[in-house]
Backbone as numpy.savetxt, mean C-alpha at the origin, in Angstrom:
# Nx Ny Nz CAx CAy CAz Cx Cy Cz
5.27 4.46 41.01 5.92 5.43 40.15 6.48 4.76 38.90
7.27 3.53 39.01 7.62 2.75 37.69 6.59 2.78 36.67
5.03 2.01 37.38 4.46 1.37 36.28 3.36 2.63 35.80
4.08 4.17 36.23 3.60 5.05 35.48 4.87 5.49 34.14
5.69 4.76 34.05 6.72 5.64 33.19 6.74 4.00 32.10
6.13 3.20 32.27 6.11 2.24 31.50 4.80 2.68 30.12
3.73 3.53 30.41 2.60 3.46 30.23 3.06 4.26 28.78
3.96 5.33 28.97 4.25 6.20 27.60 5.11 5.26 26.46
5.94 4.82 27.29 6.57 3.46 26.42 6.31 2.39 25.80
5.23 1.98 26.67 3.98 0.61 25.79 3.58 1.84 24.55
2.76 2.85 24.83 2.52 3.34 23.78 3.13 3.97 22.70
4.22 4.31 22.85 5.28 4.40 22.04 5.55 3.31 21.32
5.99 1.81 21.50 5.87 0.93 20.96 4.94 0.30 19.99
3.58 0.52 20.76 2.66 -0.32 19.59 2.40 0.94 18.77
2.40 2.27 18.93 2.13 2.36 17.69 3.15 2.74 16.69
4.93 2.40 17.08 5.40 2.31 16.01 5.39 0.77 15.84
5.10 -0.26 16.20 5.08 -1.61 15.33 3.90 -1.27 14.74
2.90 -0.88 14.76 2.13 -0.67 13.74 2.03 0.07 12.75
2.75 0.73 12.68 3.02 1.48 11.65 4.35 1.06 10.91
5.22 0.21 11.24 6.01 -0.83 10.76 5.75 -1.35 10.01
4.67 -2.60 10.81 3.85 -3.29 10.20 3.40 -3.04 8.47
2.62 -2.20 8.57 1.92 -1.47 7.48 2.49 -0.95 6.16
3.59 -1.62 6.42 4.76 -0.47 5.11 4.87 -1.55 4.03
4.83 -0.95 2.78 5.22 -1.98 1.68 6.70 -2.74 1.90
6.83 -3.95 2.09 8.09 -4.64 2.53 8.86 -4.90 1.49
10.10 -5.84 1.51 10.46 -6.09 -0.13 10.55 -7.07 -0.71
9.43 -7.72 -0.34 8.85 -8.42 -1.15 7.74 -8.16 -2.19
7.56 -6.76 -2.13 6.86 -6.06 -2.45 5.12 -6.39 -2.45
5.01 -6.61 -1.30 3.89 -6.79 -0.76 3.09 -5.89 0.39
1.62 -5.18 0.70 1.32 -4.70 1.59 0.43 -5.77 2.44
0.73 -6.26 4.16 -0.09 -6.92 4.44 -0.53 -8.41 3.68
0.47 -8.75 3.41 -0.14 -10.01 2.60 -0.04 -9.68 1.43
-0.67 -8.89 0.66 -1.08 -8.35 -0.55 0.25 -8.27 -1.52
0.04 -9.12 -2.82 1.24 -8.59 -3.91 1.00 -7.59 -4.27
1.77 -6.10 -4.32 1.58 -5.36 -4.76 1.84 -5.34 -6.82
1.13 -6.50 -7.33 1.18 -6.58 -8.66 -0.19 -6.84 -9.46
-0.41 -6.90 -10.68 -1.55 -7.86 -10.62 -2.84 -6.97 -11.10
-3.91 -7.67 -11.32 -5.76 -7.20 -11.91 -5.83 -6.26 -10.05
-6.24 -4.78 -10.59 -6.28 -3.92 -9.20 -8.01 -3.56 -9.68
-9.17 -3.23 -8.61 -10.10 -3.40 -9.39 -10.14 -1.85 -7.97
-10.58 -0.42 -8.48 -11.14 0.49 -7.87 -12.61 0.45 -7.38
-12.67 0.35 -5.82 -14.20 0.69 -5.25 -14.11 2.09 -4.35
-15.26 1.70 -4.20 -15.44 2.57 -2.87 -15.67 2.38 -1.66
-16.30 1.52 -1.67 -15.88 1.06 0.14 -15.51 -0.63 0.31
-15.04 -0.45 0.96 -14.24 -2.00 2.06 -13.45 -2.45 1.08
-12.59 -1.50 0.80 -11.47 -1.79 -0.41 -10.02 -2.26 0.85
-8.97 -3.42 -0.17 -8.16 -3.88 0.56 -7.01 -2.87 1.08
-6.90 -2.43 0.25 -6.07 -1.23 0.59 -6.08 -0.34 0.12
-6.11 1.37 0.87 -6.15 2.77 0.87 -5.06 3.41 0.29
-5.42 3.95 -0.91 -4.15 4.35 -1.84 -4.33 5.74 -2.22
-2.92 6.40 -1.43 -2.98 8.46 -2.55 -2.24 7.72 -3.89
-2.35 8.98 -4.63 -1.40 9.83 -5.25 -0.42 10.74 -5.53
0.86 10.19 -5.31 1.32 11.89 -4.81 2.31 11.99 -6.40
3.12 13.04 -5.45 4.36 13.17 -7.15 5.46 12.95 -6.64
6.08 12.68 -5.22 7.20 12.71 -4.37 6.95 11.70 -3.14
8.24 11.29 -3.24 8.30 10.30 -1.74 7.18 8.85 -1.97
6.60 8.01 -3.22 6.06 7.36 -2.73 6.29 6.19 -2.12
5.41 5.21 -1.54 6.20 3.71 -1.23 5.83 2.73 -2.12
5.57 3.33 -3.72 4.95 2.03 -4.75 5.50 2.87 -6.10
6.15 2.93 -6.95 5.93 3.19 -8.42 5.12 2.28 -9.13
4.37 3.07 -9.72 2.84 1.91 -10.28 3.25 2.12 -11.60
3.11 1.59 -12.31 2.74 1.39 -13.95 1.76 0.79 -14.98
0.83 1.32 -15.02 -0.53 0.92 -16.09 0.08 -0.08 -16.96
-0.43 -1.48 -17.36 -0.10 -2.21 -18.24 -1.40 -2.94 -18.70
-1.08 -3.05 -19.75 -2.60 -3.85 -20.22 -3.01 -5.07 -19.64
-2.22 -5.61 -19.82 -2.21 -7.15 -19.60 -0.26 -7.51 -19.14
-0.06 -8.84 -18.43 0.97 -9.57 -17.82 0.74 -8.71 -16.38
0.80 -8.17 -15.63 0.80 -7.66 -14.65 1.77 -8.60 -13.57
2.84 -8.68 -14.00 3.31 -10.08 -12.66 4.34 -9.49 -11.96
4.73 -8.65 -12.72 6.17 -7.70 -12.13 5.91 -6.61 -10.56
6.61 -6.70 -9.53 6.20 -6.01 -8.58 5.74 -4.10 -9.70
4.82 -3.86 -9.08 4.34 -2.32 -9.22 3.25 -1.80 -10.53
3.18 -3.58 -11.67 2.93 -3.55 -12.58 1.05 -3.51 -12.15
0.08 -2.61 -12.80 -1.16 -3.17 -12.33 -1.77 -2.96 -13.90
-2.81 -4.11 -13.87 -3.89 -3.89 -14.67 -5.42 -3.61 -14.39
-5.60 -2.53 -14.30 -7.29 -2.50 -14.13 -8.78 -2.62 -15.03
-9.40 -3.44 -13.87 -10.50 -4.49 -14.47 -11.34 -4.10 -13.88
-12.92 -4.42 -14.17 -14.10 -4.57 -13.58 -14.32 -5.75 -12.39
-13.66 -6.74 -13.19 -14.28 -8.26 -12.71 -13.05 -8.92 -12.43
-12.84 -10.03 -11.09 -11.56 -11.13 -10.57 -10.74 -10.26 -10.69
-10.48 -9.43 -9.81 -9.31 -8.63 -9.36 -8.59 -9.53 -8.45
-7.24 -9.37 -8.40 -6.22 -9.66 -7.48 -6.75 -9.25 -6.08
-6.61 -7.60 -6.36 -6.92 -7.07 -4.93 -7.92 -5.60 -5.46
-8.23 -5.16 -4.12 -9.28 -3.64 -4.52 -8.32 -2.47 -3.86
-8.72 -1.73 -4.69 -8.00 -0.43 -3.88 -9.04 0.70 -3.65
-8.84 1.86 -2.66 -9.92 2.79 -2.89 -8.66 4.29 -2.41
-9.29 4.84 -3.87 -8.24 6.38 -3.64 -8.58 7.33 -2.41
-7.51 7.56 -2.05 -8.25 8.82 -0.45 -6.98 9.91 -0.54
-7.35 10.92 -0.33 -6.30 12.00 0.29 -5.56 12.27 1.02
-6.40 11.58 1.96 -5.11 11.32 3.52 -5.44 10.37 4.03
-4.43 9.60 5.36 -4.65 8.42 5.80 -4.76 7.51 4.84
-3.57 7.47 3.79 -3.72 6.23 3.24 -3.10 5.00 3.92
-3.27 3.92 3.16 -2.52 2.59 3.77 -1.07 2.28 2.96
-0.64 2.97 1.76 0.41 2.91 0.73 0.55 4.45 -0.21
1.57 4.78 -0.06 1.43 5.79 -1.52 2.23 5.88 -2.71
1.52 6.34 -3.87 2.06 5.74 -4.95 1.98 6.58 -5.75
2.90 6.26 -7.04 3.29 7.29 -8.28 3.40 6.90 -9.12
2.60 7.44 -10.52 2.16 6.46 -11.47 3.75 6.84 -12.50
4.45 5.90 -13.24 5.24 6.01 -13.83 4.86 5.07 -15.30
6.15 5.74 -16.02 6.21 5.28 -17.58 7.23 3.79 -17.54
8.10 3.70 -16.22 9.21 3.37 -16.80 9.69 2.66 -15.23
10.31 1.65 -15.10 11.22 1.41 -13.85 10.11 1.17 -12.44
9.28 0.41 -12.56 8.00 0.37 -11.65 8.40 -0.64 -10.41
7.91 -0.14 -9.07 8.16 -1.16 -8.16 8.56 0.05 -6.77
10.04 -0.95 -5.55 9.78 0.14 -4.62 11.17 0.91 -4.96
């Protein structure tokens, strides 16, 4: 009878450390990843899965031409990206909101 009431609780656990896991930290990094930097858009086997929303995100992004070093700051390129991203609707891995001003978490 115990090691039936353990079974909801293991699973309770891993999947909130994984979903822990997964959150922009403040270092402002996802997974390793600086969230700063040359961001290069694909479509598949991109590093990380990114919406758009207008509320609640976990990134304020800001388009910059060039310096990109500041957490939230991105520049997008064709070629030697930092990292890849690929836009989705749901099930993203981060979500984000493009701003003018004050970029980061």
């Amino acid at each position: 009878m115990k090691r039936i009431l353990w079974v909801p609780l293991f699973l309770f656990c891993a999947i909130f450390c994984i979903k822990a896991k997964a959150e922009v930290d403040r270092n402002c990094t996802w997974n390793g990843i600086p969230l700063h930097g040359k961001v290069k858009v694909v479509k598949s086997f991109p590093d990380i899965l990114v919406e758009v929303v207008s509320s609640f995100p976990d990134l304020k992004v800001k388009k910059v031409n060039s310096f990109a070093d500041k957490c939230g700051e991105w520049t997008f390129v064709e070629s030697f990206p930092d990292f890849t991203v690929k836009f989705v609707n749901s099930f993203p891995d981060i979500k984000i909101k493009y701003v003018n001003s004050f970029p980061g978490i």
